[in-house]
C-alpha positions in Angstrom: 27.1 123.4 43.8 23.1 124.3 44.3 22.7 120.9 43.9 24.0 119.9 46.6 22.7 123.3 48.8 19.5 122.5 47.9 19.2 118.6 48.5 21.5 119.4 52.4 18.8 121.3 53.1 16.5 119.5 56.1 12.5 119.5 55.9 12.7 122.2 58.8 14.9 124.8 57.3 12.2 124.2 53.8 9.3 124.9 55.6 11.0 128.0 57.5 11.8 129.3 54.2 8.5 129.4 52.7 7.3 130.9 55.8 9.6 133.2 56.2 9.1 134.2 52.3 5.5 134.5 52.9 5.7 137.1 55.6 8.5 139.1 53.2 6.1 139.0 50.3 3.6 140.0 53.1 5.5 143.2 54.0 6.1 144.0 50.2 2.7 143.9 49.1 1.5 146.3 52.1 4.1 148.6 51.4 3.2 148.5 48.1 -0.6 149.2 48.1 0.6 152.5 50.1 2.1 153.6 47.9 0.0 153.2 44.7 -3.2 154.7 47.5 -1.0 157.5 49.1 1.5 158.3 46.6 4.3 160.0 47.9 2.4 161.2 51.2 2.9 157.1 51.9 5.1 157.5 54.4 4.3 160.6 56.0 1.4 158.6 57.4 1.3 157.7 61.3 3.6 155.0 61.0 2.9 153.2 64.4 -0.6 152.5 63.4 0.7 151.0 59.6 3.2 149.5 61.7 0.7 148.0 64.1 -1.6 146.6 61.2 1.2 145.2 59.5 2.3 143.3 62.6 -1.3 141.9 63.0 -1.9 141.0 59.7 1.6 138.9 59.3 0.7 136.9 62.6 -3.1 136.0 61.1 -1.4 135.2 57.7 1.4 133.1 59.7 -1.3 131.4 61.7 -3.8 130.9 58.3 -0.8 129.6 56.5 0.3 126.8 59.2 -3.3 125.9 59.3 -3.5 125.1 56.1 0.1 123.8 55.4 1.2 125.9 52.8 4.7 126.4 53.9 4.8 122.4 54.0 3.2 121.8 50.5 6.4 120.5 48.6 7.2 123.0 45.3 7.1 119.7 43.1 3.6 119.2 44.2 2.6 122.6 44.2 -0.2 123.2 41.6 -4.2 124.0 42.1 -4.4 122.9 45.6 -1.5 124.9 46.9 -2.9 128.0 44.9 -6.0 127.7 46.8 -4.5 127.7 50.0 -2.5 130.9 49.4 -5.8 132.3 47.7 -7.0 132.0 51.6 -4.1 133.4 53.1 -4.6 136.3 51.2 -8.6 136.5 52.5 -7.3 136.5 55.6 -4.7 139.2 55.1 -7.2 141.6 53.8 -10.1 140.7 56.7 -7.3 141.2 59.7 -6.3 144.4 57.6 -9.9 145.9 58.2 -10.4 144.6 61.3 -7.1 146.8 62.4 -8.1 149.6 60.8 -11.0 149.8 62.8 -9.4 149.3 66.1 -6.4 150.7 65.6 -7.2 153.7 63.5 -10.6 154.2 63.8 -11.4 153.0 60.0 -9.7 156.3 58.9 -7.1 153.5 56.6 -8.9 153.1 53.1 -10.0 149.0 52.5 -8.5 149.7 49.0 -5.1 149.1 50.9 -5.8 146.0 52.1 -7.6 144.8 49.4 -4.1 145.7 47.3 -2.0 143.9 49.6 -4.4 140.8 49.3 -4.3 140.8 45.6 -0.4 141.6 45.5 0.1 139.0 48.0 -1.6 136.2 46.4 -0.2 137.3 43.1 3.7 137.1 44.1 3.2 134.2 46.7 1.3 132.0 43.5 4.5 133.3 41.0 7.3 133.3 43.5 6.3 129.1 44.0 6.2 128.5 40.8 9.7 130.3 39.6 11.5 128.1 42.3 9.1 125.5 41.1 10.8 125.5 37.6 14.1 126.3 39.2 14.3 123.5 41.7 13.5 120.9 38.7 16.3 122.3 37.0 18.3 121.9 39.5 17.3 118.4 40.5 17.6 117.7 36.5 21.3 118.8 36.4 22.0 116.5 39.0 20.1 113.6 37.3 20.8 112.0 33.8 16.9 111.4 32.6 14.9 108.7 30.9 13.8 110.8 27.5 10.2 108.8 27.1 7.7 109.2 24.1 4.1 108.0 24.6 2.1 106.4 22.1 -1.4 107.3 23.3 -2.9 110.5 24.0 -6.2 109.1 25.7 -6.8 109.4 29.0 -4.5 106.9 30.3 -1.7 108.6 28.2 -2.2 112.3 29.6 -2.5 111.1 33.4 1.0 110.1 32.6 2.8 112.3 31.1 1.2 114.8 33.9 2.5 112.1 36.7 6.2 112.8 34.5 6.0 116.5 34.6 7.5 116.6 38.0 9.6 113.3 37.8 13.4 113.7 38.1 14.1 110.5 36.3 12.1 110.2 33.3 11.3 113.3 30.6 8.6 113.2 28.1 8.9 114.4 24.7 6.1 113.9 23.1 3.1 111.9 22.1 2.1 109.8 19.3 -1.4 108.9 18.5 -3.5 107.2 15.5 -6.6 109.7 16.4 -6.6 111.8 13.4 -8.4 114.9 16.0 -6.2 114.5 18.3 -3.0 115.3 15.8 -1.2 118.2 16.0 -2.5 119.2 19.2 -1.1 119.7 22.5 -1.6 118.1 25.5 -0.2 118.5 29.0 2.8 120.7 27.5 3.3 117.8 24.9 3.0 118.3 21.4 0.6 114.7 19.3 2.6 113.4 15.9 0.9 111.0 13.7 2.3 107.4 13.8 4.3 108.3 10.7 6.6 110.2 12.3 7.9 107.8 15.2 10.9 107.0 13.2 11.8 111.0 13.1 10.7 111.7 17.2 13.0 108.8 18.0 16.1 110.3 16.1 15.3 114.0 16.8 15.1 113.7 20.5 17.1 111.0 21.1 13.9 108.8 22.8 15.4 105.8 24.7 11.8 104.4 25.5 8.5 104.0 24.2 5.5 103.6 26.2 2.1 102.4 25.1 -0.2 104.4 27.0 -3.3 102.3 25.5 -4.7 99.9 27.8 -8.1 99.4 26.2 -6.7 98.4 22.7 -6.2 94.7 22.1 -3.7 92.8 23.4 -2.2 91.6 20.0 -2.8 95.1 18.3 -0.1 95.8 21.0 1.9 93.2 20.4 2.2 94.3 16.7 3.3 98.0 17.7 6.1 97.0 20.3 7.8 94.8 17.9 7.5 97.7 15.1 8.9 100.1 17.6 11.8 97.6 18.8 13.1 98.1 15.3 13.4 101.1 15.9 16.3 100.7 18.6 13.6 102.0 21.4 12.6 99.5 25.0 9.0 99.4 24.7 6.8 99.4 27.7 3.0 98.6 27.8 1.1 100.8 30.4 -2.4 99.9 32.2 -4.9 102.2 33.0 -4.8 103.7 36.3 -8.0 102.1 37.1 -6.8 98.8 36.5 -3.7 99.0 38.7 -6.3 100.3 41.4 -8.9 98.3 41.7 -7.4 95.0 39.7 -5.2 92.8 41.9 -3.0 92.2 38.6 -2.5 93.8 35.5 -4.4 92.4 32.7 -2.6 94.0 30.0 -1.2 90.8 28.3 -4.6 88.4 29.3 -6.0 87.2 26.0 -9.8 87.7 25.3 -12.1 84.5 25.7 -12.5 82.3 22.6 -15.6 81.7 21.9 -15.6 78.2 22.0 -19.5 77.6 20.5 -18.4 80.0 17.4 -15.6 77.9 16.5 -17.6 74.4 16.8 -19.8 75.4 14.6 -22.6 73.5 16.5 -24.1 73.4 20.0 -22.0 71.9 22.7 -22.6 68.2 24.4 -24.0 69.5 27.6 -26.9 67.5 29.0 -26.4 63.6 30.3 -28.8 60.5 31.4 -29.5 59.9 34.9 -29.0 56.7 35.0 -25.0 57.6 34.3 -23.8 58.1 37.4 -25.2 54.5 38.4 -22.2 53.6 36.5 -19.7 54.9 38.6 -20.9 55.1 41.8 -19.3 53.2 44.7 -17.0 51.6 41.7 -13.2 51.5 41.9 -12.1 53.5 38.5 -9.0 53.3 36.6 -7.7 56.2 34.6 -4.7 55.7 32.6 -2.8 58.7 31.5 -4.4 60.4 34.0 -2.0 63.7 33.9 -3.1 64.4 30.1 -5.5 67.2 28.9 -8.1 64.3 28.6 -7.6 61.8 31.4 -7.2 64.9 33.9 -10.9 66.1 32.9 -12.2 62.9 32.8 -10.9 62.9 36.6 -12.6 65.7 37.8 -16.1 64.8 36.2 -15.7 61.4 37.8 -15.7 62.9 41.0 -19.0 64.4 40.7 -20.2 60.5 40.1 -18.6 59.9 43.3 -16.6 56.5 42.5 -15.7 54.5 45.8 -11.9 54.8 44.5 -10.3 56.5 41.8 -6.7 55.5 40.7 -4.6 57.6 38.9 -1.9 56.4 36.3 0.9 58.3 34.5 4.4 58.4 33.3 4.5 61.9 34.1 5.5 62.4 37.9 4.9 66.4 37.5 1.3 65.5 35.7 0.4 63.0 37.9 1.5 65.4 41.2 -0.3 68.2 39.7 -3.6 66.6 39.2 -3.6 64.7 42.6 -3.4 67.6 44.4 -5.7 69.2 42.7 -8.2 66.2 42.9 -7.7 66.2 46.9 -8.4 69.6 47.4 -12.4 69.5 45.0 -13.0 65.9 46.7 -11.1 65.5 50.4 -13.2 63.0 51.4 -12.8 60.4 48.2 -10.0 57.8 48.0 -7.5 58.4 45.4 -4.6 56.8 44.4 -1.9 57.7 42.3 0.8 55.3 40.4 3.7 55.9 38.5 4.6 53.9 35.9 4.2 53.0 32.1 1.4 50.9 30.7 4.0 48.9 28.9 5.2 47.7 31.9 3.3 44.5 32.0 4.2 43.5 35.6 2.9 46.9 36.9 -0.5 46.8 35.0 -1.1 43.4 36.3 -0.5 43.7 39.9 -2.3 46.8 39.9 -5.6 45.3 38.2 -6.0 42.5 41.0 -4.2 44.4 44.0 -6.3 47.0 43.5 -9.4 45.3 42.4 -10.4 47.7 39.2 -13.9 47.6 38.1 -13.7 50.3 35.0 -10.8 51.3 33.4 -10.7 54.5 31.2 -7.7 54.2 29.0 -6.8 57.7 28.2 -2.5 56.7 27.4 -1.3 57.1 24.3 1.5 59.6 22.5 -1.2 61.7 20.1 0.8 64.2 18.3 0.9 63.3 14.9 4.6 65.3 13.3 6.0 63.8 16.8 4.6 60.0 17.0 6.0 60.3 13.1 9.4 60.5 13.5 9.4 58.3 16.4 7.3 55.5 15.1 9.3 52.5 17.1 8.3 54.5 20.9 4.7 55.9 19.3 3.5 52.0 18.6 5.0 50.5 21.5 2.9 53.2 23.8 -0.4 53.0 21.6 -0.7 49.0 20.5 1.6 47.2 23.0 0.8 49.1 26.2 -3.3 49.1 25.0 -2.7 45.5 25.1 -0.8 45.0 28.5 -3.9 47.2 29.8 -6.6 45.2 28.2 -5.3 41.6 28.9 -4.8 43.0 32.6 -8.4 44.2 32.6 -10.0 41.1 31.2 -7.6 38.7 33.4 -8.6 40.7 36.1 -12.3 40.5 35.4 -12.2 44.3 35.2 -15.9 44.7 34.7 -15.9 47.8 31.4 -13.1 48.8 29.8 -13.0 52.2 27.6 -10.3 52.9 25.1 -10.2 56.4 24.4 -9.4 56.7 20.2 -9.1 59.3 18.0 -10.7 60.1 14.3 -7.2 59.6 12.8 -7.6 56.1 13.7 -10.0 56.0 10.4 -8.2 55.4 7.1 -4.8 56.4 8.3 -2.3 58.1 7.0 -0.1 58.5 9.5 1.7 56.6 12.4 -0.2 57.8 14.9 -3.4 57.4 13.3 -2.6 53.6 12.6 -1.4 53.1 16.1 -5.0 53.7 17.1 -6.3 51.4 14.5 -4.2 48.6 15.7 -5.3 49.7 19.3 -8.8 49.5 18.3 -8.6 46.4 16.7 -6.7 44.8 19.7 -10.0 45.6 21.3 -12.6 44.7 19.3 -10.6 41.3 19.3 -10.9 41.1 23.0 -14.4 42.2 22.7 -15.6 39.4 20.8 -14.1 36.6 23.5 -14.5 38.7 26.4 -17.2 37.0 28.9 -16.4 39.1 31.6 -15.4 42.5 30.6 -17.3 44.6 28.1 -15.0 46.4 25.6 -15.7 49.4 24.4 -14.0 52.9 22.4 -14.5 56.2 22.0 -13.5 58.3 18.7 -12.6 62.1 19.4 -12.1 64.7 16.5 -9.6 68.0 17.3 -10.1 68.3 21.4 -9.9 72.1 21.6 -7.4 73.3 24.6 -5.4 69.7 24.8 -1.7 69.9 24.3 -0.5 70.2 21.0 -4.0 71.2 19.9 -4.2 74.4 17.2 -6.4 76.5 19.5 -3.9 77.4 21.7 -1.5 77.4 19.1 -3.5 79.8 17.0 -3.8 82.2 20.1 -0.2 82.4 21.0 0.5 82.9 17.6 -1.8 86.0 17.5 -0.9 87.7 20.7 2.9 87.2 19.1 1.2 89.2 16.4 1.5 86.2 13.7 1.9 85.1 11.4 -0.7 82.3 12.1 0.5 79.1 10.4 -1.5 76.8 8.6 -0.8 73.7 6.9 -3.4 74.1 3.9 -6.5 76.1 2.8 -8.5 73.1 2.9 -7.8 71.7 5.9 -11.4 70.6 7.7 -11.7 69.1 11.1 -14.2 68.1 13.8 -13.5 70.0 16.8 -14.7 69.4 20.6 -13.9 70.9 23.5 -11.9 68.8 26.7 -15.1 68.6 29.1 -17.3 67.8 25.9 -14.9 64.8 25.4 -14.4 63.5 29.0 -18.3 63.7 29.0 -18.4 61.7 25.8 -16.5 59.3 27.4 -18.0 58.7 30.8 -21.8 58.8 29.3 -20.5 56.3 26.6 -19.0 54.0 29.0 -22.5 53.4 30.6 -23.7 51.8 27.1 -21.1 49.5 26.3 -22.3 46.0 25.5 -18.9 45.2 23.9 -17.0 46.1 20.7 -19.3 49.5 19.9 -17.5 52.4 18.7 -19.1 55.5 20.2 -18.6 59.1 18.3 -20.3 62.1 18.9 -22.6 63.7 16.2 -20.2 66.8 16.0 -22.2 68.2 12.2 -20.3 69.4 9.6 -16.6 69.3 9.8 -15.3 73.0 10.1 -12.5 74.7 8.1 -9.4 75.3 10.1 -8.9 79.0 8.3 -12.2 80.0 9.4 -11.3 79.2 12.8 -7.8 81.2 12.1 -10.0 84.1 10.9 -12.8 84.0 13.5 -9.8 84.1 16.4 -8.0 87.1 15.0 -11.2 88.8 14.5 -12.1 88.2 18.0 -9.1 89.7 19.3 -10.3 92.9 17.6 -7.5 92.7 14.7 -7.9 92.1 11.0 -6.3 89.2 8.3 -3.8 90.5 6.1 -4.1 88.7 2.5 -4.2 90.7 -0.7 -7.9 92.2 0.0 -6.8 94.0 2.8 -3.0 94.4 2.6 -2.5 96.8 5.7 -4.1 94.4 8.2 -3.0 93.4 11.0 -2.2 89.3 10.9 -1.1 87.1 8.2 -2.3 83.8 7.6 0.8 82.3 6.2 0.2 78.3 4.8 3.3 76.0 5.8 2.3 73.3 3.8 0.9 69.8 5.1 3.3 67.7 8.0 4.1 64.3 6.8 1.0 61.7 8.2 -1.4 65.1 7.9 -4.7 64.4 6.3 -6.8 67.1 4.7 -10.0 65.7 6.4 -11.0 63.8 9.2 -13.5 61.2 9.6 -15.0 59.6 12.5 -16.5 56.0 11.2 -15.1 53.9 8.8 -18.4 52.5 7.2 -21.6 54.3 7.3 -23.8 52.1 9.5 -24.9 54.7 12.7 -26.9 53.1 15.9 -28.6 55.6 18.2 -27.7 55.3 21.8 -30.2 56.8 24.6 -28.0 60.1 24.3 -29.7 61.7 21.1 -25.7 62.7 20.2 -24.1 59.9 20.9 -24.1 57.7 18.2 -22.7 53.7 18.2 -21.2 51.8 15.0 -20.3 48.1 15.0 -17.2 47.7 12.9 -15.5 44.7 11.4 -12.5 43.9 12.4 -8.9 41.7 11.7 -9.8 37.8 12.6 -7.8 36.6 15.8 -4.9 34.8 14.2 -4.4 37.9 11.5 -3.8 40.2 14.6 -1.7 37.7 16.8 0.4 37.4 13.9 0.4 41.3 13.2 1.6 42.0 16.8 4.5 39.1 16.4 5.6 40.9 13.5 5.2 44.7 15.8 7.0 43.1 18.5 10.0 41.9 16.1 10.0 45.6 14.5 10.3 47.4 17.6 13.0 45.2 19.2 15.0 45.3 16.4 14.2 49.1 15.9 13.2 48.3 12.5 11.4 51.5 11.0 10.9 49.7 7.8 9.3 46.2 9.1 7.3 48.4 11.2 6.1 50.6 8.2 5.2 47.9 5.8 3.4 45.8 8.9 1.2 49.3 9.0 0.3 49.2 5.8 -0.2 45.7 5.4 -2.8 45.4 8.5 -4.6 48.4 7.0 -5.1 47.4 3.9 -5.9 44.2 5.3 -8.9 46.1 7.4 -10.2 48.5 4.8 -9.2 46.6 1.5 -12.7 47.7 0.1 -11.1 51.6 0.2 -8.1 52.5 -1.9 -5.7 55.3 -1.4 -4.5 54.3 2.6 -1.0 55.2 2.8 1.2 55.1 5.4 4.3 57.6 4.7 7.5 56.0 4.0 
């Protein structure tokens, strides 16, 4: 029933109110101050002149008061600010009352009346807004079913919101939790602090329906960690940004990641200065990039650009890839020709036309199906993509008297244990066959360790797998690889390219290999969280070993022999390997052929092994899994 009084009543008839209850309080605290001066000779006083004072001061306080707003200050809002303003109504009330008393009176009224009925007034206006203060929440709170919150954080983000909730009519806070020891048992904006220990308790004694992490500044994963503890709870858990950040950020940055830094995980300085005489090499040409929509072929796309090509053509599988990184090549170089072309380098008929039609000079062959667990249980598709469309690409090339041609490799392709890995070997090979009866096109590759930020890479793996607050999977303690990052790569590539003379294999002097835990450990560390192992059982993320994938090598390599050129790039480094004769590959690939269009897994398998160990029958132990 006062609920609905209350809430009928229009801003008007509120503001009249006050008003109105101002000028009663008014009246009250005059007659009051004449009372505790006069006594009981109050009202034998001239009561025209009291009369006469009273009406003046009520229309200066009226007139002070709708200056000021104060019978439009909303009760739910009314707190310091509003205070003030009566506290000047009341200075008003006692400087009119003097001023009367002299001209109505003659100053014969003591100023201890008037500086009564300024004190009374500002005492009963302050307490009267606050009683209906407390009783309109009530009254807004019986009409309202509300949100029982508890906030974990009791910093500064954490009390600006639970004041912001002490006037809400939809959400009540309880209480706070904090892992401050000083802040502990305290209590802050009418809310008592509990230790983390207790949340199970809070939640069932007050019934809490949501939690909300008032801690902006800790790190995103430490949050993480707490919200799925607290969702076991049975609580919604909701992560809160400062209110600095939601004013002067465009977007919230509560779940952005922290930068990895990139040099502290290589191990090693980064590949960052080229030769001049580089961009010679692509200038004015028309470029080829074949899976251009990939982590690598992309980035070797948008450093091309800066060597301004005469043409660059793009060529995917992938229509979404290949969309994506046209548009995003035509808006960093308008003015440069690009082409883009679907289709799959197996398609023989495509690669061909496209070669003469479009009159390639330098083809970057960037295609290939690279993840290892994936090209493994698909061997049939994984070596049809790697050898047979590296070989549609490369006879195109050198029938098209394509003038270099770049196949980009991997370090799995050395000694390979895997499908994937051997699909690069054969690739290779394929090349360093053409390379030796090319006369037109010079034949070239490039070996990559672990590119850092490309799909299916363990970076990115390692940092989902932290902010989801691990565990962070490995496959073995041991594990070592040579890491780069994408625009090291791409670089490697295009600077490479400019010293082919045909058949090198170009790697970049990338030091020692590094351990993939220490790069597990290093990225939880830099998100400001700890590794849980049996030294520090209470931390924060678990490194949890999975065991190795089948085709998974403990160690990478990046040469199969130890014969090292130098190149003009001091990092770049050039080996000449040997290589299966002409008529042992052509009979190889008729045996690859017959396997994959039969779909025979087992042909293909032993054909692996048998071209391997053909290539590397100096070095024991190459296995291909069964």
């Amino acid at each position: 029933m006062l609920y609905r009084i209350v809430t009928a009543l229009t801003q008007g008839q509120k503001q009249a109110f006050f008003l109105s209850l101002d000028m009663v309080i008014l009246v009250f605290s005059h007659s009051l101050s004449l009372l505790l001066v006069f006594g009981a000779d109050a009202f034998q006083q001239d009561s025209s002149v009291l009369f006469n004072e009273l009406i003046l001061m009520m229309c200066v306080a009226a007139g002070v008061a709708t200056f000021f707003g104060l019978h439009k200050v909303k009760l739910k809002s009314y707190e310091m600010n509003g205070m003030l303003n009566s506290g000047w109504v009341a200075l008003s009330i006692v400087g009119s009352g003097l001023l009367g008393s002299v001209f109505l009176s003659d100053g014969t009224t003591p100023a201890l009346i008037y500086a009564i009925t300024g004190m009374t007034f500002i005492i009963m206006s302050v307490t009267s807004r606050l009683m209906l203060r407390l009783l309109l929440l009530r009254v807004y709170r019986s009409g309202n079913r509300r949100l029982r919150v508890l906030i974990y954080g009791a910093g500064q983000t954490g009390q600006q919101l639970a004041t912001a909730l002490a006037t809400d009519d939809e959400v009540l806070p309880m209480a706070f939790v904090d892992d401050e020891p000083r802040l502990q048992s305290l209590t802050i904006a009418g809310l008592k602090v509990h230790r983390p220990a207790e949340l199970p308790d809070l939640i069932d004694r007050y019934n809490i329906q949501r939690v909300i992490l008032a801690m902006p500044s800790a790190a995103p994963a430490k949050r993480t960690i707490l919200s799925r503890q607290i969702a076991q709870q049975g609580c919604e858990v909701h992560a809160l940004p400062s209110f600095s950040e939601i004013i002067t950020n465009n977007e919230s940055r509560i779940y952005k990641s922290r930068p990895v830094n990139l040099n502290a995980l290589l191990g090693r300085d980064g590949l960052q200065d080229e030769l001049p005489g580089v961009k010679t090499t692509y200038k004015g040409r028309c470029v080829l990039v074949t899976g251009a929509g990939g982590s690598i072929g992309s980035e070797l796309c948008r450093q091309l650009i800066s060597y301004e090509p005469g043409q660059l053509i793009l060529f995917d599988h992938s229509e979404h890839a290949l969309f994506e990184i046209d548009r995003e090549l035509r808006s960093l170089a308008p003015d440069l020709q690009i082409t883009s072309i679907l289709g799959s380098v197996c398609e023989k008929s495509v690669v061909d036309v496209l070669m003469r039609a479009r009159s390639v000079e330098i083809v970057l062959h960037a295609a290939a199906y690279k993840h290892v667990p994936l090209v493994e249980e698909n061997a049939i598709e994984g070596m049809r993509n790697n050898v047979l469309g590296t070989r549609i690409v490369a006879n195109a090339a050198r029938d098209a008297g394509v003038e270099r041609f770049i196949l980009v490799s991997t370090d799995k392709a050395v000694r390979p244990t895997s499908v994937m890995g051997a699909s690069k070997r054969l690739a290779e090979m394929i090349v360093q066959d053409l390379a030796t009866r090319s006369t037109t096109t010079r034949f070239s590759m490039v070996r990559f360790g672990n590119v850092i930020g490309s799909s299916g890479s363990v970076i990115p793996l390692f940092a989902e797998q932290i902010a989801a607050g691990g565990p962070v999977t490995l496959t073995h303690n041991d594990v070592t690889r040579y890491f780069m990052t994408i625009p090291e790569a791409a670089r490697l590539v295009l600077v490479a390219g400019s010293f082919a003379r045909g058949g090198d294999v170009f790697v970049l002097d990338m030091g020692k290999p590094v351990a993939v835990r220490d790069v597990a450990r290093k990225m939880i560390e830099g998100s400001d969280l700890t590794v849980r192992d049996e030294d520090n059982p209470l931390g924060d993320v678990e490194i949890k070993i999975t065991g190795l994938r089948p085709g998974e090598k403990l160690y990478e390599e990046l040469l199969i022999g130890s014969d090292m050129l130098t190149t003009p790039h001091p990092k770049i480094l050039r080996a000449q390997e040997g290589h299966l004769s002409e008529i042992e590959l052509a009979k190889a690939l008729k045996t690859l052929n017959e396997a994959i269009h039969t779909r025979d897994v087992a042909l293909l398998r032993g054909l692996l092994v048998q071209c391997i160990e053909q290539m590397n029958d100096h070095i024991p132990g190459v296995i291909i899994n069964e």
